[in-house]
Biotite code that builds the C-alpha atoms (Angstrom):
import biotite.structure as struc

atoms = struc.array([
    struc.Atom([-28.773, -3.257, 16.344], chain_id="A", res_id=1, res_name="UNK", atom_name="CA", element="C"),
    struc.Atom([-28.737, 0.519, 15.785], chain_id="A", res_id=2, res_name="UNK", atom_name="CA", element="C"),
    struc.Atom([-28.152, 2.414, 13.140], chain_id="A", res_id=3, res_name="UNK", atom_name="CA", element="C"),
    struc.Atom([-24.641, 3.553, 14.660], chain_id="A", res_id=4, res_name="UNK", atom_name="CA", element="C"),
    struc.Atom([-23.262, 0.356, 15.626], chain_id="A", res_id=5, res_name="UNK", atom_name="CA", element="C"),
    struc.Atom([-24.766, -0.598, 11.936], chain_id="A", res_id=6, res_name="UNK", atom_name="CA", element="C"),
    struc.Atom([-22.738, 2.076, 10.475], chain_id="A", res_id=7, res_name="UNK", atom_name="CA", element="C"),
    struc.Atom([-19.556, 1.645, 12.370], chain_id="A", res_id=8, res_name="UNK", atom_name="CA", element="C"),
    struc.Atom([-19.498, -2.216, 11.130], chain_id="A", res_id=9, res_name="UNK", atom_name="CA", element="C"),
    struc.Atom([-20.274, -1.017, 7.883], chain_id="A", res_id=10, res_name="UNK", atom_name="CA", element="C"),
    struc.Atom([-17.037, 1.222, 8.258], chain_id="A", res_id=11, res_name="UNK", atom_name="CA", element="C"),
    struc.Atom([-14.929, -1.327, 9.383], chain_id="A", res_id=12, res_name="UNK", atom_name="CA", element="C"),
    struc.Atom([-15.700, -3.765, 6.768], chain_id="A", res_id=13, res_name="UNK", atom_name="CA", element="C"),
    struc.Atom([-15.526, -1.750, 3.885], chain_id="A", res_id=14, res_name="UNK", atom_name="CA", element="C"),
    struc.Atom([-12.284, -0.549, 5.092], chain_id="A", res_id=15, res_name="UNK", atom_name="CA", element="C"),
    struc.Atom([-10.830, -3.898, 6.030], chain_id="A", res_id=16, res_name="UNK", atom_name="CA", element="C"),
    struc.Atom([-11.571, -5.061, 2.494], chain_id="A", res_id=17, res_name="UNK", atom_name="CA", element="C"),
    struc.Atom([-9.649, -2.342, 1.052], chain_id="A", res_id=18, res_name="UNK", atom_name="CA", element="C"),
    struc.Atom([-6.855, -2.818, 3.175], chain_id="A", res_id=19, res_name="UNK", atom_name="CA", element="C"),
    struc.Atom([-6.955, -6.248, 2.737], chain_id="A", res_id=20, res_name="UNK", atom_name="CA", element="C"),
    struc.Atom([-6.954, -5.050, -1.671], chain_id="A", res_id=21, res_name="UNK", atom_name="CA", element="C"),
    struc.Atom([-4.162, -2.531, -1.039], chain_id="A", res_id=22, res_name="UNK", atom_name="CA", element="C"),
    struc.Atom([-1.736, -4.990, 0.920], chain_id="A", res_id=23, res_name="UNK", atom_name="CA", element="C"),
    struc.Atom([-2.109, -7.981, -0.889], chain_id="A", res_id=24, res_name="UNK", atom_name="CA", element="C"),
    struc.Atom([-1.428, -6.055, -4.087], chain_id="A", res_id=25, res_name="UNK", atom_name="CA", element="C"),
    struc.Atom([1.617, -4.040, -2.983], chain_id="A", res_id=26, res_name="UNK", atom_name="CA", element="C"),
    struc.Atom([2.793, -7.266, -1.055], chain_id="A", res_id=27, res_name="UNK", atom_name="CA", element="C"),
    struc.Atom([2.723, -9.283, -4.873], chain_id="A", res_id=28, res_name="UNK", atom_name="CA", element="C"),
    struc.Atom([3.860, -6.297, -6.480], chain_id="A", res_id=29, res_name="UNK", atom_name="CA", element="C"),
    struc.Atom([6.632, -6.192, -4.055], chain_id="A", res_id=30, res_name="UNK", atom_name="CA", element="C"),
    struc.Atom([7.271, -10.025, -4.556], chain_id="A", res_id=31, res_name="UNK", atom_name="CA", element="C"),
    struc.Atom([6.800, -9.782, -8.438], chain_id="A", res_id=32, res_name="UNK", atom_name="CA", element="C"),
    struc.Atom([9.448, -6.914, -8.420], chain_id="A", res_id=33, res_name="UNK", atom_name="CA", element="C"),
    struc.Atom([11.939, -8.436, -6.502], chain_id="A", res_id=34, res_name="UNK", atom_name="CA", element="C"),
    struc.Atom([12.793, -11.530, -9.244], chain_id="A", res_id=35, res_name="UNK", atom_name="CA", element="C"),
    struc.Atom([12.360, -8.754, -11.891], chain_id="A", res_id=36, res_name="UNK", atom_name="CA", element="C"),
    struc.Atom([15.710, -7.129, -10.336], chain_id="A", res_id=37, res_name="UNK", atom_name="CA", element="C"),
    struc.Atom([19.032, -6.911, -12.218], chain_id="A", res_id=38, res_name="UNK", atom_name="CA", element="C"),
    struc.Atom([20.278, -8.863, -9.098], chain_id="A", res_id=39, res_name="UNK", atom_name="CA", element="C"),
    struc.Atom([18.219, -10.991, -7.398], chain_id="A", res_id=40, res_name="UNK", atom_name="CA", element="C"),
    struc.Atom([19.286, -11.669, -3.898], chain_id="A", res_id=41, res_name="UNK", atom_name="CA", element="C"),
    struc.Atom([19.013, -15.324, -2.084], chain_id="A", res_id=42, res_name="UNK", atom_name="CA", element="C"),
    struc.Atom([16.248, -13.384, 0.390], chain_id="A", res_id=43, res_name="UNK", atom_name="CA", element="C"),
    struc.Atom([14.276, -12.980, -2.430], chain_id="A", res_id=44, res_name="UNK", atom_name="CA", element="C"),
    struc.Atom([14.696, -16.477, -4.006], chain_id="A", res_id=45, res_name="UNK", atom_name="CA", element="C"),
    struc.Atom([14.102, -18.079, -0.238], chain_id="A", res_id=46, res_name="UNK", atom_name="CA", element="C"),
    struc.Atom([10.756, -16.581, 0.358], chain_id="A", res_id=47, res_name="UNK", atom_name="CA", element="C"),
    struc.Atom([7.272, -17.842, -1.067], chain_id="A", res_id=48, res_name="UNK", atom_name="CA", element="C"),
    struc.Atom([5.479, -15.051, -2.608], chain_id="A", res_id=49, res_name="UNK", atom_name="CA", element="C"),
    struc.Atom([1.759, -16.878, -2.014], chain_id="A", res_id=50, res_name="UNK", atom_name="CA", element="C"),
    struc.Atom([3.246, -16.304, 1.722], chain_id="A", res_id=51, res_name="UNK", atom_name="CA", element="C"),
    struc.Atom([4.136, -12.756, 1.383], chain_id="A", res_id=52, res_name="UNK", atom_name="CA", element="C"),
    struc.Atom([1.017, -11.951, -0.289], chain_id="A", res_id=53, res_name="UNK", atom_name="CA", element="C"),
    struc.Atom([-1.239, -13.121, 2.259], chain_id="A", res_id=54, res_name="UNK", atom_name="CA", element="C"),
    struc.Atom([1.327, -11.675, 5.279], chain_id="A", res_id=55, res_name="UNK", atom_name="CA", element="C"),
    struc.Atom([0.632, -8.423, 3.228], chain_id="A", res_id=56, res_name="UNK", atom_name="CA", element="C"),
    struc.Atom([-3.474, -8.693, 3.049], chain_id="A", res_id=57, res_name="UNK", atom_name="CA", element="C"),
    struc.Atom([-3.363, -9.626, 6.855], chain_id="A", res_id=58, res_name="UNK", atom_name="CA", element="C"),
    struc.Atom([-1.592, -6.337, 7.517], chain_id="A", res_id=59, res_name="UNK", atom_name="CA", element="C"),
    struc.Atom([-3.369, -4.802, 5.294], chain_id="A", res_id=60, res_name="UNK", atom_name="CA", element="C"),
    struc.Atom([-6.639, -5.839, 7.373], chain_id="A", res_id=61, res_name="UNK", atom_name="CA", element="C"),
    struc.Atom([-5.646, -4.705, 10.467], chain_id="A", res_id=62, res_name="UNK", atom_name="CA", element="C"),
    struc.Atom([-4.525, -1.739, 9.178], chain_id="A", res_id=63, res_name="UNK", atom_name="CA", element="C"),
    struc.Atom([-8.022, -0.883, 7.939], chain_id="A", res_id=64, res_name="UNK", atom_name="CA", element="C"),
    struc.Atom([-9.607, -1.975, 10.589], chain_id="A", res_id=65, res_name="UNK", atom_name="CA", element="C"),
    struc.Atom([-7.262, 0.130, 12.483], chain_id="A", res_id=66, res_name="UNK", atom_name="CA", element="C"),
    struc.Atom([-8.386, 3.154, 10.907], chain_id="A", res_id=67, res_name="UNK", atom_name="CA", element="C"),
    struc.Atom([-11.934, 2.536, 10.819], chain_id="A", res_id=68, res_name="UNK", atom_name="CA", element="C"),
    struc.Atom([-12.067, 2.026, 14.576], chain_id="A", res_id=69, res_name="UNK", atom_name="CA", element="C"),
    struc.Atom([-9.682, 5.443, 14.819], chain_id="A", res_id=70, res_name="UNK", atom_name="CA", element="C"),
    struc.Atom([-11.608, 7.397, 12.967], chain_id="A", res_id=71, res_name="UNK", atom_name="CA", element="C"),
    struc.Atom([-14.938, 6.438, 14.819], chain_id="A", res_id=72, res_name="UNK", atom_name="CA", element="C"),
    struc.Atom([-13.488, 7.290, 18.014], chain_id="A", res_id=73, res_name="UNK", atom_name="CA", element="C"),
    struc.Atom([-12.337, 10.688, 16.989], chain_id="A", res_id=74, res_name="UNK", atom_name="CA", element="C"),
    struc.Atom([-15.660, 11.530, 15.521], chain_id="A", res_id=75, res_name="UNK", atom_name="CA", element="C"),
    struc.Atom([-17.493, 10.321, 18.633], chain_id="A", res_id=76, res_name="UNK", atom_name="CA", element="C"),
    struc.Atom([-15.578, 12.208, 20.877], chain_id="A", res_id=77, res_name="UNK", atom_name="CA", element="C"),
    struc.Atom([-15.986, 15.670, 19.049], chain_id="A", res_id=78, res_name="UNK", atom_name="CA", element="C"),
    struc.Atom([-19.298, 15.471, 18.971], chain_id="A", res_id=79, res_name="UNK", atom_name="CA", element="C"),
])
């Protein structure tokens, strides 16, 4: 493996996991916030916040990896 392709993966992972950090986090915080409320609404009550949590890491991966890949295609094609 080269030290591009090396770096690139390196990119994408470290990403990923931060994505994966940022939307689990918000996702719980989201969940957490929602029973808090003055009113809680039956959408709230219905939904599993162990679910919503891990919906929000698994967006939060792509999302990362998303980036990662975008910005190593911009910065390959300016070169």
């Amino acid at each position: 493996m080269d030290r591009k392709t090396k770096r690139l993966l390196l990119l994408v992972a470290s990403c990923s996991v931060a994505g994966v950090i940022l939307g689990g986090t918000a996702s719980w915080a989201e969940s957490n916030m929602c029973l808090q409320a003055e009113e809680v609404t039956s959408d709230c009550l219905t939904q599993n916040p162990m679910q919503k949590t891990i919906a929000g890491m698994s967006t939060g991966l792509l999302a990362g990896a998303g980036a990662a890949f975008g910005v190593a295609w911009n910065v390959r094609h300016e070169d």
